[in-house]
py3Dmol code that shows the C-alpha trace and the ligand (Angstrom):
import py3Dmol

protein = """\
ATOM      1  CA  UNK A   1       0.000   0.000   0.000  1.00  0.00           C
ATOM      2  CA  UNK A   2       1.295   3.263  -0.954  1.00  0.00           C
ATOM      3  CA  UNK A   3       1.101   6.389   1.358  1.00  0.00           C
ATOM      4  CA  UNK A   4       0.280  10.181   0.853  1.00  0.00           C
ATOM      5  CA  UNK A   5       1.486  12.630   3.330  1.00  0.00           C
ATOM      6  CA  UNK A   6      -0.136  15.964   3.235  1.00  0.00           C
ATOM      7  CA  UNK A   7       2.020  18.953   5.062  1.00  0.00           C
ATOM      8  CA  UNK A   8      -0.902  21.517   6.355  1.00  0.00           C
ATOM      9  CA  UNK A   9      -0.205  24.446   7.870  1.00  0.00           C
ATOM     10  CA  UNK A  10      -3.240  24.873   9.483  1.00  0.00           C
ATOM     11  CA  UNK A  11      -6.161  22.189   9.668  1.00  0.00           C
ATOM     12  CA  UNK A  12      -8.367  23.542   6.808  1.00  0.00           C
ATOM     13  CA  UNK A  13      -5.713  23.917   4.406  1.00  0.00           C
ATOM     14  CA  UNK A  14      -5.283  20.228   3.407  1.00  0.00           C
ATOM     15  CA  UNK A  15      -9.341  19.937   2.852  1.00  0.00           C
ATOM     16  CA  UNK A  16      -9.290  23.192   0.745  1.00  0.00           C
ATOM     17  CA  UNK A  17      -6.115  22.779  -1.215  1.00  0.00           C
ATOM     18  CA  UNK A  18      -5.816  18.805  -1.818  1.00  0.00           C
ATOM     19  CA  UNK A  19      -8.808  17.647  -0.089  1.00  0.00           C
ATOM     20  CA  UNK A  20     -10.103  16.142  -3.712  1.00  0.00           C
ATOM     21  CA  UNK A  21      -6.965  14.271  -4.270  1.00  0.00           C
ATOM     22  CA  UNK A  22      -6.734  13.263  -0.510  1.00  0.00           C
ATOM     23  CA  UNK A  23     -10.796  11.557  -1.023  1.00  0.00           C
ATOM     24  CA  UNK A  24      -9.663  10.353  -4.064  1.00  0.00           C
ATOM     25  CA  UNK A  25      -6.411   8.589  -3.209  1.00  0.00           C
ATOM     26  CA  UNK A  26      -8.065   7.034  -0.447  1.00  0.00           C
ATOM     27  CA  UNK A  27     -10.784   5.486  -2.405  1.00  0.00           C
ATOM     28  CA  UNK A  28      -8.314   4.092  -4.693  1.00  0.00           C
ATOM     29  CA  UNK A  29      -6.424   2.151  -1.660  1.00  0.00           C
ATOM     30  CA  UNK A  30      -3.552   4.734  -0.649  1.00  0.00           C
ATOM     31  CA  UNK A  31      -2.824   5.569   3.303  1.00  0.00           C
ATOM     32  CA  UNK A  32      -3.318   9.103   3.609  1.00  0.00           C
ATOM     33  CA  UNK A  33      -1.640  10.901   6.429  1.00  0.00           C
ATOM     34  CA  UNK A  34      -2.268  14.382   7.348  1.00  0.00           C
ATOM     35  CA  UNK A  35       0.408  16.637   9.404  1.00  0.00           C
ATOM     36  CA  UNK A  36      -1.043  19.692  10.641  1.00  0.00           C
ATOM     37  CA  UNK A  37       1.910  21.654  11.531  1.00  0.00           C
ATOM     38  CA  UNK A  38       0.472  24.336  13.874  1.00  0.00           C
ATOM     39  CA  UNK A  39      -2.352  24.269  16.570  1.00  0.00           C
ATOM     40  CA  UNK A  40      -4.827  26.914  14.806  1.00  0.00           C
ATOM     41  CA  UNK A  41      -4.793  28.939  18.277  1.00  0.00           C
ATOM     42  CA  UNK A  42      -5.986  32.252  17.000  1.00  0.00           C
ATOM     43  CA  UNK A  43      -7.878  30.715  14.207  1.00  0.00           C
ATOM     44  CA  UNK A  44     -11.674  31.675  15.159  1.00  0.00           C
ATOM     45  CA  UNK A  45     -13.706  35.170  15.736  1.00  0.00           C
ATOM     46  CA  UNK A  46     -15.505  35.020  19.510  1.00  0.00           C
ATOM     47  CA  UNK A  47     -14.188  32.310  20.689  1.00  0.00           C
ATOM     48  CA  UNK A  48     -11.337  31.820  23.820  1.00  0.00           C
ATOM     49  CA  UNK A  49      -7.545  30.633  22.647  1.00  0.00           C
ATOM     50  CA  UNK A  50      -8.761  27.732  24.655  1.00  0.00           C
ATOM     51  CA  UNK A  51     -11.853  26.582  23.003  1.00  0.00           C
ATOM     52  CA  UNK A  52     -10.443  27.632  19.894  1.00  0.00           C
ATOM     53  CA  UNK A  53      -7.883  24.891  20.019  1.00  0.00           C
ATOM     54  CA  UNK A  54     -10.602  22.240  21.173  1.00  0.00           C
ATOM     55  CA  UNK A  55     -12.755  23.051  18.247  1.00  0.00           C
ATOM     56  CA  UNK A  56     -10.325  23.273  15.281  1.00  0.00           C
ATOM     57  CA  UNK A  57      -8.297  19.914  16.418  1.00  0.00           C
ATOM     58  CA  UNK A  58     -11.893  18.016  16.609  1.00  0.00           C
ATOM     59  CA  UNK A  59     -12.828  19.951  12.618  1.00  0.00           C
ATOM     60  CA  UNK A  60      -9.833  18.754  11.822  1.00  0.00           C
ATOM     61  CA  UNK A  61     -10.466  15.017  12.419  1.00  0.00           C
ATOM     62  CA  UNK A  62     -14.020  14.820  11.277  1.00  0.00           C
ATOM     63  CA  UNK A  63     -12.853  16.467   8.439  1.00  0.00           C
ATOM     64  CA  UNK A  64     -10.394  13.583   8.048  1.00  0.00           C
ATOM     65  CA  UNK A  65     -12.638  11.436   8.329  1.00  0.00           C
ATOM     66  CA  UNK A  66     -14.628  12.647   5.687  1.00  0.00           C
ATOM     67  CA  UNK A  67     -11.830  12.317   3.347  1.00  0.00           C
ATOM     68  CA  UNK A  68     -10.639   8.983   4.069  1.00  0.00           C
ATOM     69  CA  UNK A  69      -7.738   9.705   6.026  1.00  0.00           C
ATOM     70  CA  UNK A  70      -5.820   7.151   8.198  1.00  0.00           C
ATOM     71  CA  UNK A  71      -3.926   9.297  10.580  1.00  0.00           C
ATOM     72  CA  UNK A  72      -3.884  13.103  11.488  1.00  0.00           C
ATOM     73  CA  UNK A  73      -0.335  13.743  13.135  1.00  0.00           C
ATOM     74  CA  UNK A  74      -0.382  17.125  14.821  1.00  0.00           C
ATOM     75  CA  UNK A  75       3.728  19.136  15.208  1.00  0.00           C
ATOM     76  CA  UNK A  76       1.629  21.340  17.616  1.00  0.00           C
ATOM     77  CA  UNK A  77       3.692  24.777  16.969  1.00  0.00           C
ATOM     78  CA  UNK A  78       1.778  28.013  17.544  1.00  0.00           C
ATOM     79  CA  UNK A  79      -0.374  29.459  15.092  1.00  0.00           C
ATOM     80  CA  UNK A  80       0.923  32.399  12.978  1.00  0.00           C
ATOM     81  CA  UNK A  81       4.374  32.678  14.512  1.00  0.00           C
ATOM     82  CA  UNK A  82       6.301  30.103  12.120  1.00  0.00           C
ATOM     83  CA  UNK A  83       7.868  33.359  10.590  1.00  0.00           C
ATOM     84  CA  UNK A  84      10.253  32.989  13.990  1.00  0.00           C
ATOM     85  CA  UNK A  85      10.222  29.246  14.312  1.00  0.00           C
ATOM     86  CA  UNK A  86      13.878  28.135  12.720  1.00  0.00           C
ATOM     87  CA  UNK A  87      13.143  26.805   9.481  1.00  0.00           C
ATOM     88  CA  UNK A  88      15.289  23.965  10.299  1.00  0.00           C
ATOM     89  CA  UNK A  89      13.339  22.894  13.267  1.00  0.00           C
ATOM     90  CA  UNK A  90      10.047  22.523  11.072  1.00  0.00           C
ATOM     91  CA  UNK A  91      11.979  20.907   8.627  1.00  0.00           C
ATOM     92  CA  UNK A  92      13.740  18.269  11.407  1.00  0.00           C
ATOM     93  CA  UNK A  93      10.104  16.988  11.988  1.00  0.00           C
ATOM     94  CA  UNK A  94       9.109  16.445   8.569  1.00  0.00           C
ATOM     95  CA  UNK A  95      12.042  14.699   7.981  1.00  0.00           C
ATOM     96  CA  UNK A  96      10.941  12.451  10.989  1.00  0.00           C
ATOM     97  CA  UNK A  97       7.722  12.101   9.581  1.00  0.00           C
ATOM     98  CA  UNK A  98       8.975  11.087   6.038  1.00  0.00           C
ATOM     99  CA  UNK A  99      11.275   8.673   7.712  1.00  0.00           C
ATOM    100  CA  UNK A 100       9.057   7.168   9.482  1.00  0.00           C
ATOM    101  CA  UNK A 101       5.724   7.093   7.548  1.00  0.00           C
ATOM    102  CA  UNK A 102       7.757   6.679   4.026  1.00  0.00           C
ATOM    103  CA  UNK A 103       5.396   8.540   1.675  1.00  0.00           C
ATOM    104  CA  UNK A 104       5.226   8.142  -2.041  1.00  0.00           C
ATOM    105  CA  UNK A 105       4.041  11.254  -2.540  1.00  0.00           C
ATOM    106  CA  UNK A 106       3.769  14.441  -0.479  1.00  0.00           C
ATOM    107  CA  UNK A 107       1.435  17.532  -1.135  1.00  0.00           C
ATOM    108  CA  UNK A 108       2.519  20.458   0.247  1.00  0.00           C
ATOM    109  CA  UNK A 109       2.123  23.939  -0.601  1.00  0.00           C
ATOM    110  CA  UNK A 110       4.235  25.547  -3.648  1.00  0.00           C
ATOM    111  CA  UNK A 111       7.655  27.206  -1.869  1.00  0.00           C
ATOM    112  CA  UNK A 112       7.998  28.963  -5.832  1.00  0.00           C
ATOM    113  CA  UNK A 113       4.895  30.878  -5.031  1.00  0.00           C
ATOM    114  CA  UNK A 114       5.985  34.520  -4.564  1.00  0.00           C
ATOM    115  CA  UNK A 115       1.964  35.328  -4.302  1.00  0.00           C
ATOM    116  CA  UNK A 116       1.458  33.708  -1.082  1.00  0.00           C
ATOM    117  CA  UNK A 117       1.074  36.112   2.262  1.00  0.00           C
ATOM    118  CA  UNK A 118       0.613  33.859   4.948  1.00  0.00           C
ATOM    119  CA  UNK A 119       4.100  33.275   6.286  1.00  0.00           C
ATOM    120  CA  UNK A 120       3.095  29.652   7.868  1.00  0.00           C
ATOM    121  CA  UNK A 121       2.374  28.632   4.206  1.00  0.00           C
ATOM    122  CA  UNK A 122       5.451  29.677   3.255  1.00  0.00           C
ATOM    123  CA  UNK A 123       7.245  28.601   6.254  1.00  0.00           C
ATOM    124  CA  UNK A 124       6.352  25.059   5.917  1.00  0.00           C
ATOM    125  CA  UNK A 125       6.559  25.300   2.236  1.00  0.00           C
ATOM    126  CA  UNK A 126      10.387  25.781   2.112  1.00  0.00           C
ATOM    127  CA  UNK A 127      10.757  23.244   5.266  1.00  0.00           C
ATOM    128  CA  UNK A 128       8.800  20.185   3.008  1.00  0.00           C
ATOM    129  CA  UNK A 129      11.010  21.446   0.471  1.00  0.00           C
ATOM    130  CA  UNK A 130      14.314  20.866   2.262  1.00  0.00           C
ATOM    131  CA  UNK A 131      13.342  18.143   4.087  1.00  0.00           C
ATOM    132  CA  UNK A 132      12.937  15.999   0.440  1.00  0.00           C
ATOM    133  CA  UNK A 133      16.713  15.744   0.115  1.00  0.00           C
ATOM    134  CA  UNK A 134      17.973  16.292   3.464  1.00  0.00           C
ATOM    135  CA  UNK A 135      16.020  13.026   4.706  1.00  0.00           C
ATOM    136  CA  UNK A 136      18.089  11.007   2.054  1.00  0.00           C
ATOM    137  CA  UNK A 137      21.285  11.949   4.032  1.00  0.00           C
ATOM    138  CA  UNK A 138      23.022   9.544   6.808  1.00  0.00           C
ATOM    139  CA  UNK A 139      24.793  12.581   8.965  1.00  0.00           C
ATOM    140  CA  UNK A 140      21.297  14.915   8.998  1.00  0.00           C
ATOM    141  CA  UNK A 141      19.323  13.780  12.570  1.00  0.00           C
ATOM    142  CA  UNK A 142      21.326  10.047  13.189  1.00  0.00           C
ATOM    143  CA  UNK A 143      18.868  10.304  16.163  1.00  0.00           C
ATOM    144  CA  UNK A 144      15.939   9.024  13.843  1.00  0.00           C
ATOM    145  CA  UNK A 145      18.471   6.391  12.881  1.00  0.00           C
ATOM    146  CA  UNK A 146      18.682   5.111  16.517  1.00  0.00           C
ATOM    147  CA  UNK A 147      14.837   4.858  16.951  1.00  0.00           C
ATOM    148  CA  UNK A 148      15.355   2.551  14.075  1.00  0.00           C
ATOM    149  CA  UNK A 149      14.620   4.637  10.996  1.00  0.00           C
ATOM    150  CA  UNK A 150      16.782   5.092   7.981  1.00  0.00           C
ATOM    151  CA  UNK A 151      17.000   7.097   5.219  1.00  0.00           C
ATOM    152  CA  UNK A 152      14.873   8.026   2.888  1.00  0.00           C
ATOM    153  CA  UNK A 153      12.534  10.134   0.434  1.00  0.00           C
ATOM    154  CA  UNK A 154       9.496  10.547  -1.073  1.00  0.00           C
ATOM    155  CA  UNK A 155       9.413  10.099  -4.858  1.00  0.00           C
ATOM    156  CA  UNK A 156       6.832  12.560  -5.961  1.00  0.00           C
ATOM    157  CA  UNK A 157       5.852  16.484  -4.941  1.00  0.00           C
ATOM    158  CA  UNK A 158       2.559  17.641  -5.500  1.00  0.00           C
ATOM    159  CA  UNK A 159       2.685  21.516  -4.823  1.00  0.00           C
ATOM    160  CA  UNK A 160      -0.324  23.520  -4.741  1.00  0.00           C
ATOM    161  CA  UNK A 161      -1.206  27.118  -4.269  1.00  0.00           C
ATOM    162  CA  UNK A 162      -3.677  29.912  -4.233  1.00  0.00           C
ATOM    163  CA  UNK A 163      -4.601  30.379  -7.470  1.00  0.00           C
ATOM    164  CA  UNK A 164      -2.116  27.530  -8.921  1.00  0.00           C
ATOM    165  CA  UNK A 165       0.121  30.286 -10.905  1.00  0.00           C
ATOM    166  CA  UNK A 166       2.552  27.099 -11.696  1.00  0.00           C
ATOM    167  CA  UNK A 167       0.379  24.185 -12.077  1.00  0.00           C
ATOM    168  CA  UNK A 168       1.794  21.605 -14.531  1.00  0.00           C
ATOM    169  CA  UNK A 169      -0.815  19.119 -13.552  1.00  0.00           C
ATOM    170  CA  UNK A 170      -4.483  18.452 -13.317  1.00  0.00           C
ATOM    171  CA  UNK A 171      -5.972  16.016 -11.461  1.00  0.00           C
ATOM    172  CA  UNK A 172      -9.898  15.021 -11.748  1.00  0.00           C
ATOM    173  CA  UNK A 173     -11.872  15.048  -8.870  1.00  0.00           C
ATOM    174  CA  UNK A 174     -15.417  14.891 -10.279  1.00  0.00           C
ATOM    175  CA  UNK A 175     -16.667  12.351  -7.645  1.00  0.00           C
ATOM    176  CA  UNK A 176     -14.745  13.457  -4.574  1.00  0.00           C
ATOM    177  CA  UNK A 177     -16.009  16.805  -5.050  1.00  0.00           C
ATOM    178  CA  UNK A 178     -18.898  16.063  -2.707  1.00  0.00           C
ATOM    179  CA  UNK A 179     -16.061  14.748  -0.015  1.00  0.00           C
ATOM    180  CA  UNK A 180     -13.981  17.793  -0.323  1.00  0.00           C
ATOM    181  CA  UNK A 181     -17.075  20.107  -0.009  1.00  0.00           C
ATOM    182  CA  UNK A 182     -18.035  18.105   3.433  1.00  0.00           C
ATOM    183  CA  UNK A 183     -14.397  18.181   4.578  1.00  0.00           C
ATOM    184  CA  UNK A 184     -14.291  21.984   4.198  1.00  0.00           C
ATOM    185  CA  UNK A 185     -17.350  22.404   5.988  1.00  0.00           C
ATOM    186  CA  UNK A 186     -16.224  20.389   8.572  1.00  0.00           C
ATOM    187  CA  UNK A 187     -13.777  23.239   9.756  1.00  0.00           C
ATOM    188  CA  UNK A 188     -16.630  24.852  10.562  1.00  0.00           C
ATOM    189  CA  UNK A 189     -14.817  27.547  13.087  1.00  0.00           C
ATOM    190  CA  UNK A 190     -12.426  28.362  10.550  1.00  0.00           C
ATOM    191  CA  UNK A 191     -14.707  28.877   7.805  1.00  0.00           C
ATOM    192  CA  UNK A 192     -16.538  31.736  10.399  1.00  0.00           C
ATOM    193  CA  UNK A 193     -13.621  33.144  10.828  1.00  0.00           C
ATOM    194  CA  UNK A 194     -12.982  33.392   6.824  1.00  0.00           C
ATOM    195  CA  UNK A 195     -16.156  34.580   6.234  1.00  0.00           C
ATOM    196  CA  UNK A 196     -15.309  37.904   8.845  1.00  0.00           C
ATOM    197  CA  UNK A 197     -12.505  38.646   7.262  1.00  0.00           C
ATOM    198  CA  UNK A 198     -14.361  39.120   4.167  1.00  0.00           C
ATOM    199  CA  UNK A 199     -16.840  40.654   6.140  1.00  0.00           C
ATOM    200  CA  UNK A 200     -14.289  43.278   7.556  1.00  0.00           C
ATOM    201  CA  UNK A 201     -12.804  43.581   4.167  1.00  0.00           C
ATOM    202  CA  UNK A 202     -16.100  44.602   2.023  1.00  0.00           C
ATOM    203  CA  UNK A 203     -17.233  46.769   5.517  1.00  0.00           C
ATOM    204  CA  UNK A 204     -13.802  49.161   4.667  1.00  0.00           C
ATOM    205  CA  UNK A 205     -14.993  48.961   0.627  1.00  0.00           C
ATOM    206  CA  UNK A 206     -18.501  49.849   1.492  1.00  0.00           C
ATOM    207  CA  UNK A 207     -20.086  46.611   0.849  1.00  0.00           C
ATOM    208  CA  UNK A 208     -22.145  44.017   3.176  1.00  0.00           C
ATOM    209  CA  UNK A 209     -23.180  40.164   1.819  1.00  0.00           C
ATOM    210  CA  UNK A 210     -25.977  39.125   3.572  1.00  0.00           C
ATOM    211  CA  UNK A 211     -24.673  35.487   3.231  1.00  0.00           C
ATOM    212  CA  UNK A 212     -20.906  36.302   4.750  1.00  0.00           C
ATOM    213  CA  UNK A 213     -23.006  38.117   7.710  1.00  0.00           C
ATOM    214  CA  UNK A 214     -25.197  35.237   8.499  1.00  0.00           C
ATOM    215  CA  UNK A 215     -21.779  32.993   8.035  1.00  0.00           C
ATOM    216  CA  UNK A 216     -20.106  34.721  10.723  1.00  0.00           C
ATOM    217  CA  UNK A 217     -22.908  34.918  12.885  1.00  0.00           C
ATOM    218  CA  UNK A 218     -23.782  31.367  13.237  1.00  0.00           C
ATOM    219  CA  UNK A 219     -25.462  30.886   9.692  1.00  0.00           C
ATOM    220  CA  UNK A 220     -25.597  28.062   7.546  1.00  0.00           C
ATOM    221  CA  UNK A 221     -22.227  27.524   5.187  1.00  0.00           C
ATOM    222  CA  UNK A 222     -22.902  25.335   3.019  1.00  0.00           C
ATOM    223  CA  UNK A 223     -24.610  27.372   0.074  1.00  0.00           C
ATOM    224  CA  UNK A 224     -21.282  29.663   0.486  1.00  0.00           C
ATOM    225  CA  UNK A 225     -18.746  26.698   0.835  1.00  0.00           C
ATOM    226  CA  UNK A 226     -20.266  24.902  -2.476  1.00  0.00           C
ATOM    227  CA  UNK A 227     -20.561  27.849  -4.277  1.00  0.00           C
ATOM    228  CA  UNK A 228     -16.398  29.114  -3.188  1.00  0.00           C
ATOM    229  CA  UNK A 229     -15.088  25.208  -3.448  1.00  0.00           C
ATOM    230  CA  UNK A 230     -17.655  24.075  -6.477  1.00  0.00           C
ATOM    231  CA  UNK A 231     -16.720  27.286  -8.473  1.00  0.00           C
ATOM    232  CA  UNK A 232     -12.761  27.083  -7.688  1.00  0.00           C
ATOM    233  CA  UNK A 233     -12.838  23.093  -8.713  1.00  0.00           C
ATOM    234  CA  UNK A 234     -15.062  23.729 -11.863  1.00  0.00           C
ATOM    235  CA  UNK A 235     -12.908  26.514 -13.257  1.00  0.00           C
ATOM    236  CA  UNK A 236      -9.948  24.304 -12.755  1.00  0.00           C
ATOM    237  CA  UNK A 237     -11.306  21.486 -14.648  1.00  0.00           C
ATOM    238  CA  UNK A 238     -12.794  24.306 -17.657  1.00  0.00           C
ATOM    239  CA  UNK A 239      -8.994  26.088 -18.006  1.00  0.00           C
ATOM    240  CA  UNK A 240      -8.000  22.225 -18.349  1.00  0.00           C
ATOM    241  CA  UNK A 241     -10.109  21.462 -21.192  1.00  0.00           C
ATOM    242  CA  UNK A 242     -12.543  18.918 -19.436  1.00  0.00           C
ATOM    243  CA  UNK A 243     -16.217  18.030 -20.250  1.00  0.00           C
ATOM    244  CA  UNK A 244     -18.226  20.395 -18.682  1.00  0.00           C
ATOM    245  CA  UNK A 245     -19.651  18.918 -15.444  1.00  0.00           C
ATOM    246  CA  UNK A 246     -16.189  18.075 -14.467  1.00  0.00           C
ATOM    247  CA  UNK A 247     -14.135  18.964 -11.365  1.00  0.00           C
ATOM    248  CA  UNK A 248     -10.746  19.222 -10.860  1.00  0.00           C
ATOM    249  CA  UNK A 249      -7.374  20.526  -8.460  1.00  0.00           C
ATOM    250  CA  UNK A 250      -4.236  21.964  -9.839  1.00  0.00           C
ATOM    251  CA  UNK A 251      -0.653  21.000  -8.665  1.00  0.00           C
ATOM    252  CA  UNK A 252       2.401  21.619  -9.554  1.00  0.00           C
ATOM    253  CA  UNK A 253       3.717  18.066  -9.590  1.00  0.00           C
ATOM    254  CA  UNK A 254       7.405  17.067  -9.425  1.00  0.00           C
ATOM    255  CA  UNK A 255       9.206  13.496  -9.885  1.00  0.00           C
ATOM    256  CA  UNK A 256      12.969  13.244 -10.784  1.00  0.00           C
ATOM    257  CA  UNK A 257      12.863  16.549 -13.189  1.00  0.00           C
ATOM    258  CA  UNK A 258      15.255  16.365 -16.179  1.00  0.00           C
ATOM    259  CA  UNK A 259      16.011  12.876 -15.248  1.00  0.00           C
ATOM    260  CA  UNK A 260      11.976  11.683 -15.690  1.00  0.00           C
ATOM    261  CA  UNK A 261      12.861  10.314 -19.244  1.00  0.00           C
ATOM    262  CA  UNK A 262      16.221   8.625 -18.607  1.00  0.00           C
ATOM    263  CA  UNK A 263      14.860   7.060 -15.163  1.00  0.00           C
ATOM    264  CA  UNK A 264      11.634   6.200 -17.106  1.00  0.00           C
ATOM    265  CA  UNK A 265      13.858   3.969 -19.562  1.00  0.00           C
ATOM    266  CA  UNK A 266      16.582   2.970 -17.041  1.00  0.00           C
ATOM    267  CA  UNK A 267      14.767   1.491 -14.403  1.00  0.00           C
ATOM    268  CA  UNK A 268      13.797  -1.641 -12.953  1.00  0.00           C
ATOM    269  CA  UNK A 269      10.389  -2.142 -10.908  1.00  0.00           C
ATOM    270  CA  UNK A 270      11.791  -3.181  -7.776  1.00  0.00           C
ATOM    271  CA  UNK A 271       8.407  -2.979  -5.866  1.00  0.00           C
ATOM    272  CA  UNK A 272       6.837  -6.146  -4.158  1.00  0.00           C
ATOM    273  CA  UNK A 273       5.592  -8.258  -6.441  1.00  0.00           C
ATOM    274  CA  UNK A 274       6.486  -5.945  -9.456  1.00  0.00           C
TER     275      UNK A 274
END
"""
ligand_1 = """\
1
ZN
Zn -3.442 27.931 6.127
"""
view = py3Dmol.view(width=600, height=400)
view.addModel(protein, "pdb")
view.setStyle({"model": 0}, {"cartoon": {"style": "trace"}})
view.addModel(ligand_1, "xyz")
view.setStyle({"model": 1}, {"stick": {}})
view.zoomTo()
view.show()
């Protein structure tokens, strides 16, 4: 069985940015594993740091659950302060994680993405990004080595980003789409807390949605959530060139680069039973 590890910042940004190809790998007889770097402290509007925690770490795993997933692992660092966590402290658990867990293929968001404004992203970005070689080397962390680990790395990236500026690669989601949709609404205290920043945002241009309101204030999401996830995962799928009625999420996918066509020819299967 082959194993997906998905790097999220914060708990609602595996559902919104993968959470198609998380449902769908699933289904098709992958682990997934989900590693929510932070604890999501801050992320809610009226609610105590406390109960803020509580709520966004039990989204999280219904969420997860949602989607398929096999095991949320949480790094538990504090919410919008990665900016001034050492980069090579995020990175020395990933590299744990990928040495322990062995993923195929990791999704993580895009560290090329000069667009992105939320310094966690980006924190964690560069960290996933590291972490792919530096877990192939025997002097980086012999610690891991003496819990019985050993080197090693995953053989595909799947970045993603906000707006997918340097997607190379489509993936259909068409019948996960109702999966991703409940997964997003599962991070229900998040998704308030979206929804008033939106608020606060059209407020200072003048403007006031009566859905966003009700959102914040206890309303239902879901007509808001279908119409933001639906419309983001239908575009994606038109820009490809699919049927209409289709669905999809862009990545920017990497293997072995220049060397995809030479290891393509050169190599031998060398998995069980291949
Ligand atoms: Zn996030």
């Amino acid at each position: 069985m082959r194993t997906a590890m998905v790097i999220s910042p914060h708990a609602d940004d595996a559902a919104i940015f993968c959470g198609g190809a998380m449902a769908r790998f699933a289904a098709e007889g992958w682990r997934v594993i989900v590693v929510r770097v932070t604890d999501d402290r801050f992320d809610s509007v009226g609610l105590s740091v406390e109960e803020t925690v509580k709520r966004n770490s039990e989204e999280l795993r219904k969420a997860a659950a949602v989607l398929g997933v096999s095991e949320v692992v949480d790094l538990g660092f504090e919410t919008d302060r990665l900016a001034d966590t050492p980069e090579s402290a995020i990175r020395e658990r990933i590299v744990f994680l990928f040495r322990k867990y062995k993923p195929h293929t990791v999704f993580s968001f895009d560290p090329t993405d000069i667009h992105e404004d939320n310094q966690d992203h980006v924190r964690v970005a560069q960290a996933v990004a590291e972490a792919f070689w530096v877990s192939c080397f025997d002097k980086h962390h012999p610690v891991h080595f003496a819990e019985g680990l050993e080197p090693f790395t995953p053989a595909e990236r799947w970045f993603f980003a906000r707006g997918s500026p340097g997607a190379d690669y489509v993936l259909d989601i068409t019948g996960y789409l109702p999966q991703k949709i409940g997964a997003v609404l599962a991070h229900e205290t998040m998704m308030r807390n979206v929804l008033n920043q939106y608020r606060l945002q059209l407020r200072t241009a003048g403007r006031r949605v009566g859905l966003v309101d009700a959102g914040v204030a206890g309303g239902n999401l879901q007509p808001l959530v279908e119409m933001f996830v639906g419309g983001t995962a239908h575009a994606v799928a038109q820009a490809a060139g699919f049927p209409e009625g289709h669905f999809a999420e862009a990545y920017r996918r990497v293997r072995f680069g220049d060397l995809d066509e030479l290891f393509t020819q050169a190599g031998e299967d060398i998995t069980e039973g291949g």
